[in-house]
mmCIF file of the N, C-alpha and C atoms, coordinates in Angstrom:
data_MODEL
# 
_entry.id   MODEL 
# 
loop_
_atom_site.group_PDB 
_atom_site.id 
_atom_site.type_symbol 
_atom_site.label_atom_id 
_atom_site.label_alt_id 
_atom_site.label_comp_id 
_atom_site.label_asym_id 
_atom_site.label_entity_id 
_atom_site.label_seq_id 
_atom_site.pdbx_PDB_ins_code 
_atom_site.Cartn_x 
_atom_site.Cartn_y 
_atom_site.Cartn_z 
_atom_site.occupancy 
_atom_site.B_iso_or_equiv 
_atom_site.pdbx_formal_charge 
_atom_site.auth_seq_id 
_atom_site.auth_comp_id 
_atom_site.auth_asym_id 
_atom_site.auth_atom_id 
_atom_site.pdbx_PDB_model_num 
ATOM 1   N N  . UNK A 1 1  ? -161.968 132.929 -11.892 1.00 0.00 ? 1  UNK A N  1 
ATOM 2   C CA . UNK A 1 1  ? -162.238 134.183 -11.222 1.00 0.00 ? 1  UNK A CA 1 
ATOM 3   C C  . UNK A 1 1  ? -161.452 134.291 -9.915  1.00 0.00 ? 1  UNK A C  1 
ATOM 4   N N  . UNK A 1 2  ? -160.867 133.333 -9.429  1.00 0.00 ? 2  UNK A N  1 
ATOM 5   C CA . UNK A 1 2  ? -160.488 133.013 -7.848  1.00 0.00 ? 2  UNK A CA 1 
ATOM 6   C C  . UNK A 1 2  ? -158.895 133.751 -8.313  1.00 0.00 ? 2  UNK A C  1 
ATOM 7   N N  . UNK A 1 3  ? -158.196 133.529 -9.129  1.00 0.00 ? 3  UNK A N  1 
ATOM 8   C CA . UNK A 1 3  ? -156.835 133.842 -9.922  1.00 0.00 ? 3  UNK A CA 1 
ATOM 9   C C  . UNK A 1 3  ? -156.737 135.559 -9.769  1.00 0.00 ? 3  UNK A C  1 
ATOM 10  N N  . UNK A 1 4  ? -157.884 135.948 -10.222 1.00 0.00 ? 4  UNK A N  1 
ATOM 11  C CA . UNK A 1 4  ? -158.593 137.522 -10.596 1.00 0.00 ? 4  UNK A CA 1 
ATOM 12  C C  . UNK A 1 4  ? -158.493 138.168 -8.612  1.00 0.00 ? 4  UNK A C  1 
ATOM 13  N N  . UNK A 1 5  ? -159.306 137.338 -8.299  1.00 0.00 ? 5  UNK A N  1 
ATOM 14  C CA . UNK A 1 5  ? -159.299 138.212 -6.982  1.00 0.00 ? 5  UNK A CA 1 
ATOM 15  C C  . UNK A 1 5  ? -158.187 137.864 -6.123  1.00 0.00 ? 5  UNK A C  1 
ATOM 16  N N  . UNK A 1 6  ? -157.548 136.636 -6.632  1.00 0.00 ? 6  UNK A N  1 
ATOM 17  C CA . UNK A 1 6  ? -155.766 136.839 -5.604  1.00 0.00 ? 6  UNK A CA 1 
ATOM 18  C C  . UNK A 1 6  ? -154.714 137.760 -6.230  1.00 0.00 ? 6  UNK A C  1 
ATOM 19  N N  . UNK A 1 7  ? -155.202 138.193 -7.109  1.00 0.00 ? 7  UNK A N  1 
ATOM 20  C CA . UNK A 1 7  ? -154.270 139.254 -8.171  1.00 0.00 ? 7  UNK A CA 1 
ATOM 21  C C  . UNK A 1 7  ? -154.552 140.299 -7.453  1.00 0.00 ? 7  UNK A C  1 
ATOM 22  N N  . UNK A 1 8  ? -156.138 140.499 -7.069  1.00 0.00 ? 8  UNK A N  1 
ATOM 23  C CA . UNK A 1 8  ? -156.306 142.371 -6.705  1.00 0.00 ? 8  UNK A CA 1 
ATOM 24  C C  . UNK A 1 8  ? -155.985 142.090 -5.409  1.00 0.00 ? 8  UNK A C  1 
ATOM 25  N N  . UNK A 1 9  ? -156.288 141.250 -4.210  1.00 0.00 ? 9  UNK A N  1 
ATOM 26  C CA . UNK A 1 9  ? -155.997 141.122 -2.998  1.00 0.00 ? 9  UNK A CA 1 
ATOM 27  C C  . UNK A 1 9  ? -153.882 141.173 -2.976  1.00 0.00 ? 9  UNK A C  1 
ATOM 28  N N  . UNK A 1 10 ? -153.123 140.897 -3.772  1.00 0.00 ? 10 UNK A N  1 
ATOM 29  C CA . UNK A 1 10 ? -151.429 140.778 -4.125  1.00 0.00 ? 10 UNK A CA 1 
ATOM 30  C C  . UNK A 1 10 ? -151.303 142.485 -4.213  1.00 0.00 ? 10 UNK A C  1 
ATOM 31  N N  . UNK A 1 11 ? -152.009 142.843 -5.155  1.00 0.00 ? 11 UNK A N  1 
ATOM 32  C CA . UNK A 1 11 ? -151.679 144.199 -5.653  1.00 0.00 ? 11 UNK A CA 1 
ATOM 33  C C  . UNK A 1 11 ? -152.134 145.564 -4.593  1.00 0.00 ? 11 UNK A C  1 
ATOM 34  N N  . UNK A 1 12 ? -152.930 145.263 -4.042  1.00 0.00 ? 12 UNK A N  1 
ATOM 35  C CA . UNK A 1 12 ? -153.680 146.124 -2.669  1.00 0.00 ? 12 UNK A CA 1 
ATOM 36  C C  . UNK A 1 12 ? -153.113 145.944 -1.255  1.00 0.00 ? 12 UNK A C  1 
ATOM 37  N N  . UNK A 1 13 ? -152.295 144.703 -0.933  1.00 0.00 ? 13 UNK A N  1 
ATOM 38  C CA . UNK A 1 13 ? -151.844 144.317 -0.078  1.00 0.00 ? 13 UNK A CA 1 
ATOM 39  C C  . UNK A 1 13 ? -150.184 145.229 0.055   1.00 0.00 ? 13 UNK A C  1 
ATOM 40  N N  . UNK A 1 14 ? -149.810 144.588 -1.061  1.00 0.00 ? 14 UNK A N  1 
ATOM 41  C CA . UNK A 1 14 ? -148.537 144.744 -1.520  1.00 0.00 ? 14 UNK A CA 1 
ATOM 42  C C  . UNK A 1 14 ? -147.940 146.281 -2.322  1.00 0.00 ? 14 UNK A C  1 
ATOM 43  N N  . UNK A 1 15 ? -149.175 146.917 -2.917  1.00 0.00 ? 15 UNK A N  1 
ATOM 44  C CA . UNK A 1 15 ? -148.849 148.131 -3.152  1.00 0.00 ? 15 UNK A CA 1 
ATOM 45  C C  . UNK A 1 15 ? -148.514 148.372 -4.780  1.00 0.00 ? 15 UNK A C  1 
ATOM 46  N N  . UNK A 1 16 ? -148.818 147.328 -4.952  1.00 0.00 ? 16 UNK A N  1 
ATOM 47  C CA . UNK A 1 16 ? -147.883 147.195 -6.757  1.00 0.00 ? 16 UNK A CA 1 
ATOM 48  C C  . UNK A 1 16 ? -149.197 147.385 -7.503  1.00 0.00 ? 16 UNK A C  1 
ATOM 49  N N  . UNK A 1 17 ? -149.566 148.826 -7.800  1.00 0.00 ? 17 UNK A N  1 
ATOM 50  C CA . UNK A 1 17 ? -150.851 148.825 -8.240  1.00 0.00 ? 17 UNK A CA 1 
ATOM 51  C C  . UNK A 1 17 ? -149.800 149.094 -10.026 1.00 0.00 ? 17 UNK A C  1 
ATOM 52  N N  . UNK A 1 18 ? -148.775 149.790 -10.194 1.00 0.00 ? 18 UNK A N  1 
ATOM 53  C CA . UNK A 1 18 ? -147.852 149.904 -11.184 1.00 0.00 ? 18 UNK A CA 1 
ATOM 54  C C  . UNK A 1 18 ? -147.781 148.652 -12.071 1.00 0.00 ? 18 UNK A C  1 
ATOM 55  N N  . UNK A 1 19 ? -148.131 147.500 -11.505 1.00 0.00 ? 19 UNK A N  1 
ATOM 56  C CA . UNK A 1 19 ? -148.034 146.380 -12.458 1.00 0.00 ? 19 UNK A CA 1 
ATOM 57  C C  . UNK A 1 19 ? -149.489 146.099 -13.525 1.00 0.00 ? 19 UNK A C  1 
ATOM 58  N N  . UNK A 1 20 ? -150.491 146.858 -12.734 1.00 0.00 ? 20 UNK A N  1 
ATOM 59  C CA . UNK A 1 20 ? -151.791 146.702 -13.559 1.00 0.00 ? 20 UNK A CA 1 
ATOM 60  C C  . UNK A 1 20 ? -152.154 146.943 -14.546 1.00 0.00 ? 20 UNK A C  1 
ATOM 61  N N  . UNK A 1 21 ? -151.671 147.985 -15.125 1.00 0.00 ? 21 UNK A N  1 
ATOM 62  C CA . UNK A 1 21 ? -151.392 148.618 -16.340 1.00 0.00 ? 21 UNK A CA 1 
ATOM 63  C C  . UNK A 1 21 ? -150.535 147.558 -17.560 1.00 0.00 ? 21 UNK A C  1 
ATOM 64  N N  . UNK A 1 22 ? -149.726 147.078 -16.634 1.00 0.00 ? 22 UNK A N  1 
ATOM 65  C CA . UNK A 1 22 ? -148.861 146.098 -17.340 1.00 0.00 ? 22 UNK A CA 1 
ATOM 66  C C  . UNK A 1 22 ? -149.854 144.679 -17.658 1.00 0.00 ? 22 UNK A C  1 
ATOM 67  N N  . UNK A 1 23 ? -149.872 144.429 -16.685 1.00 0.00 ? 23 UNK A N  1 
ATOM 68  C CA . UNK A 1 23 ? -151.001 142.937 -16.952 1.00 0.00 ? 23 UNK A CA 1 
ATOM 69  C C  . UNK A 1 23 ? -152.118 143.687 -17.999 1.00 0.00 ? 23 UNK A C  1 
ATOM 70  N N  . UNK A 1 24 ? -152.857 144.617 -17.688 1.00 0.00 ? 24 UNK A N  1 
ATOM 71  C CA . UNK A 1 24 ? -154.178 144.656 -18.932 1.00 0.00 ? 24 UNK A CA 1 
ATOM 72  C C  . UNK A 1 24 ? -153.275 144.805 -20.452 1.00 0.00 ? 24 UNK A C  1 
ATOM 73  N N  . UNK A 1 25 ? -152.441 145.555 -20.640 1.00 0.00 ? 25 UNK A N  1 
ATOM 74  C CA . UNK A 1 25 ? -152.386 145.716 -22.307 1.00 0.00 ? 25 UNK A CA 1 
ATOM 75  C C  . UNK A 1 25 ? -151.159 144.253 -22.166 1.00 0.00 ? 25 UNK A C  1 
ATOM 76  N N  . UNK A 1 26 ? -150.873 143.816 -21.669 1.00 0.00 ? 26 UNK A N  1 
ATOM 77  C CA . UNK A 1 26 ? -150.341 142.207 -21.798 1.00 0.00 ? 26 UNK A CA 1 
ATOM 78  C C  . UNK A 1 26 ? -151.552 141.221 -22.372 1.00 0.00 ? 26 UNK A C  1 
ATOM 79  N N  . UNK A 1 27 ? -152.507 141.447 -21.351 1.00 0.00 ? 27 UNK A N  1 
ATOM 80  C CA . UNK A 1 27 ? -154.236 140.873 -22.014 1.00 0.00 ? 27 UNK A CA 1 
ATOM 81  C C  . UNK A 1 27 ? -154.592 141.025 -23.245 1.00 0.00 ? 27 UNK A C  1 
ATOM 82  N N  . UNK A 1 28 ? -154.630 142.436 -23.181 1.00 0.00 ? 28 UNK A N  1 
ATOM 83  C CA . UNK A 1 28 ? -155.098 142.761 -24.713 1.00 0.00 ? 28 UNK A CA 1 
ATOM 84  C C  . UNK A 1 28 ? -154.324 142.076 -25.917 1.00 0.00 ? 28 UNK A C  1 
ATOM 85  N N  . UNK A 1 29 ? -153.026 142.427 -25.816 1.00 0.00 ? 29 UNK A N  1 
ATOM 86  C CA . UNK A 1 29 ? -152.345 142.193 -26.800 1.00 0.00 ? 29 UNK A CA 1 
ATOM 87  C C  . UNK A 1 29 ? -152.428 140.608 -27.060 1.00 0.00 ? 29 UNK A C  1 
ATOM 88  N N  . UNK A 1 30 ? -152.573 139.570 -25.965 1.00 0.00 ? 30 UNK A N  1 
ATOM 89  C CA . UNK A 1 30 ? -152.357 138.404 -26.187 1.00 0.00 ? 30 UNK A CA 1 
ATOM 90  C C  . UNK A 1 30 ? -154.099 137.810 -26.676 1.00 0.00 ? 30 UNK A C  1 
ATOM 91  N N  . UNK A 1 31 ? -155.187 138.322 -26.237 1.00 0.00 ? 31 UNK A N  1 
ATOM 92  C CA . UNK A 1 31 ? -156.492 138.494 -26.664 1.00 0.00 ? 31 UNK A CA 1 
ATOM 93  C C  . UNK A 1 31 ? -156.586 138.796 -28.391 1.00 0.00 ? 31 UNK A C  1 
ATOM 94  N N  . UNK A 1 32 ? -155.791 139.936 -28.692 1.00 0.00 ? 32 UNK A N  1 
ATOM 95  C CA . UNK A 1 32 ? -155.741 140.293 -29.914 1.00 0.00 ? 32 UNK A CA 1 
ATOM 96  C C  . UNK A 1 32 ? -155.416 139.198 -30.929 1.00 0.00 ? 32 UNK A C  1 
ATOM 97  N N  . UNK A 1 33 ? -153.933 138.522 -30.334 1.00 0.00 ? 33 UNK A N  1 
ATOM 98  C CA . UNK A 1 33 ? -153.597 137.524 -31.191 1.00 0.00 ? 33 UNK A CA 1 
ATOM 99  C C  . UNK A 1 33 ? -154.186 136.483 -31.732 1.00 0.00 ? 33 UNK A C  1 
ATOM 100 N N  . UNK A 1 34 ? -155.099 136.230 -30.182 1.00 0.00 ? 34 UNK A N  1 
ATOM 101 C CA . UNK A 1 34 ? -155.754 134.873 -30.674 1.00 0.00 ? 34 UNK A CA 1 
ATOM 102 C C  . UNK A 1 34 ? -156.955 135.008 -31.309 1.00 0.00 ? 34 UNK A C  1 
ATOM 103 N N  . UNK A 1 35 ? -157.849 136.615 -31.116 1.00 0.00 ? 35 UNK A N  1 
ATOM 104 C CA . UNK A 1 35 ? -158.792 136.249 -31.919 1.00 0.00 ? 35 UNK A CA 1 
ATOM 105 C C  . UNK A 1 35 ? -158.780 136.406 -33.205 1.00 0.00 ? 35 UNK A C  1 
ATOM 106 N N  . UNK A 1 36 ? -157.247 136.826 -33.760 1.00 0.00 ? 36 UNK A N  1 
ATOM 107 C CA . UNK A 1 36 ? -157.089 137.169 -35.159 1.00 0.00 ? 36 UNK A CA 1 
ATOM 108 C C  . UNK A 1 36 ? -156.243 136.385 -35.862 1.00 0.00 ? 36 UNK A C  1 
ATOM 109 N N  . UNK A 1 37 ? -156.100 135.070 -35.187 1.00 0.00 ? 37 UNK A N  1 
ATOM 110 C CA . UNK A 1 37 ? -154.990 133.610 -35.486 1.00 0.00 ? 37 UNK A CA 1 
ATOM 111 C C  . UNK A 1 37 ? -156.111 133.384 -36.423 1.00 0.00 ? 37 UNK A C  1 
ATOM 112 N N  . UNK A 1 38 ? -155.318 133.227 -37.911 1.00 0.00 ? 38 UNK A N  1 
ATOM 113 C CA . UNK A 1 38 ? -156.021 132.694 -39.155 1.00 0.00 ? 38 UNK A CA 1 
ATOM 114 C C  . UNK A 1 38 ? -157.046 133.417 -39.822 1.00 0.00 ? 38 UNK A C  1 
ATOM 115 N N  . UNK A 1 39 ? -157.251 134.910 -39.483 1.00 0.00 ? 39 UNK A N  1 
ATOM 116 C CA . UNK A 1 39 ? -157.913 135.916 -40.122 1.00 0.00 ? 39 UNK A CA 1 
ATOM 117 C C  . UNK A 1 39 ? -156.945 136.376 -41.342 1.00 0.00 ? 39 UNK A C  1 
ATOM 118 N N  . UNK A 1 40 ? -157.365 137.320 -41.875 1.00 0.00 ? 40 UNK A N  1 
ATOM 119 C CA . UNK A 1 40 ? -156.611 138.079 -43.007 1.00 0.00 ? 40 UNK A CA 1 
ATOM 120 C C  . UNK A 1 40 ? -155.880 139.240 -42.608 1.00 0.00 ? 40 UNK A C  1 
ATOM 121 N N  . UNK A 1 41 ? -156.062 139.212 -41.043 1.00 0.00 ? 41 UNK A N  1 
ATOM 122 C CA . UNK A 1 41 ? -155.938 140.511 -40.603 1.00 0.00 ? 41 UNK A CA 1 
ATOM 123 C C  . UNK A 1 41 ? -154.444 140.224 -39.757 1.00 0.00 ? 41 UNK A C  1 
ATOM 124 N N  . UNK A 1 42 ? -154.192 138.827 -39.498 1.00 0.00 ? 42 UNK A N  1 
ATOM 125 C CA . UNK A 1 42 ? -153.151 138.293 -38.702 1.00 0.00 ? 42 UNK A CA 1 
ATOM 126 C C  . UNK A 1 42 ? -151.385 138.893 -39.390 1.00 0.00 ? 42 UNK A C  1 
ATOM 127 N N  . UNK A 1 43 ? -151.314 138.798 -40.492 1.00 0.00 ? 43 UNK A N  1 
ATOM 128 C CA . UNK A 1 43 ? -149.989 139.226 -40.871 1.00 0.00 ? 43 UNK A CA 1 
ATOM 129 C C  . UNK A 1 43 ? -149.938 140.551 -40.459 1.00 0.00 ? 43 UNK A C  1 
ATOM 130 N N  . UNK A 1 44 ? -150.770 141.127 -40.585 1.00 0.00 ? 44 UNK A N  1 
ATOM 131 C CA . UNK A 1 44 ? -150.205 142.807 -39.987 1.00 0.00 ? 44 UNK A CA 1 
ATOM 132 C C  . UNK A 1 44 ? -150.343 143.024 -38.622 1.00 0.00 ? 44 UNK A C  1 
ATOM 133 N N  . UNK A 1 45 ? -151.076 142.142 -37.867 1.00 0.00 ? 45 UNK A N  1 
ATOM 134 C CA . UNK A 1 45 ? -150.881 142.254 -36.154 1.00 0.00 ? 45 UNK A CA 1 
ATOM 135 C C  . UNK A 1 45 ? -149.454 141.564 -35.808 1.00 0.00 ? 45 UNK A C  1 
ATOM 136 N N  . UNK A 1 46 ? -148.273 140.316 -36.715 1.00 0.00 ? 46 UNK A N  1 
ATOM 137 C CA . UNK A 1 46 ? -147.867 140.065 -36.527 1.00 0.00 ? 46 UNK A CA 1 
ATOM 138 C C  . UNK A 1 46 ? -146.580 140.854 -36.560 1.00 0.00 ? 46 UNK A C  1 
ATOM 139 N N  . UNK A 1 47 ? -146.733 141.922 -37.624 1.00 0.00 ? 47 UNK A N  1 
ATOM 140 C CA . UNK A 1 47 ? -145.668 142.955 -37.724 1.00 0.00 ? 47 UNK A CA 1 
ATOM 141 C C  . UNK A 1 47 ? -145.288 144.047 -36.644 1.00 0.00 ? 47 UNK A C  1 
ATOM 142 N N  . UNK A 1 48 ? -146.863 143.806 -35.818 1.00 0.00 ? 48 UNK A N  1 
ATOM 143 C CA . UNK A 1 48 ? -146.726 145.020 -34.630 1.00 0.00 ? 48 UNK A CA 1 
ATOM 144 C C  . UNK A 1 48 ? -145.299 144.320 -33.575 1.00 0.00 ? 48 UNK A C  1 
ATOM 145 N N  . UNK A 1 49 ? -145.398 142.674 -33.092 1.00 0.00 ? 49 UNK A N  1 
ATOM 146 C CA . UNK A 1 49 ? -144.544 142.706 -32.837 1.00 0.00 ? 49 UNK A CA 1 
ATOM 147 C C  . UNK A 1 49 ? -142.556 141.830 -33.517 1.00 0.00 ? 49 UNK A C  1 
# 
């Protein structure tokens, strides 16, 4: 959690609120992967990229 709040204290300080958007669907997408590593569902998430 300490990672989390030097991220928002970087981004508020610094002004780069433009990168946030970037980091969450970076999350998602890498969230996605892993909870669908070895599902049936994995070959077609793998085609997205």
């Amino acid at each position: 959690m300490n990672f989390v709040k030097e991220f928002w204290e970087f981004l508020r300080v610094r002004k780069k609120y433009w990168l946030l958007p970037i980091i969450i669907i970076l999350a998602l997408f890498g969230g996605l992967i892993v909870l669908t590593q070895g599902s049936a569902i994995a070959p077609f998430i793998y085609t997205i990229f």
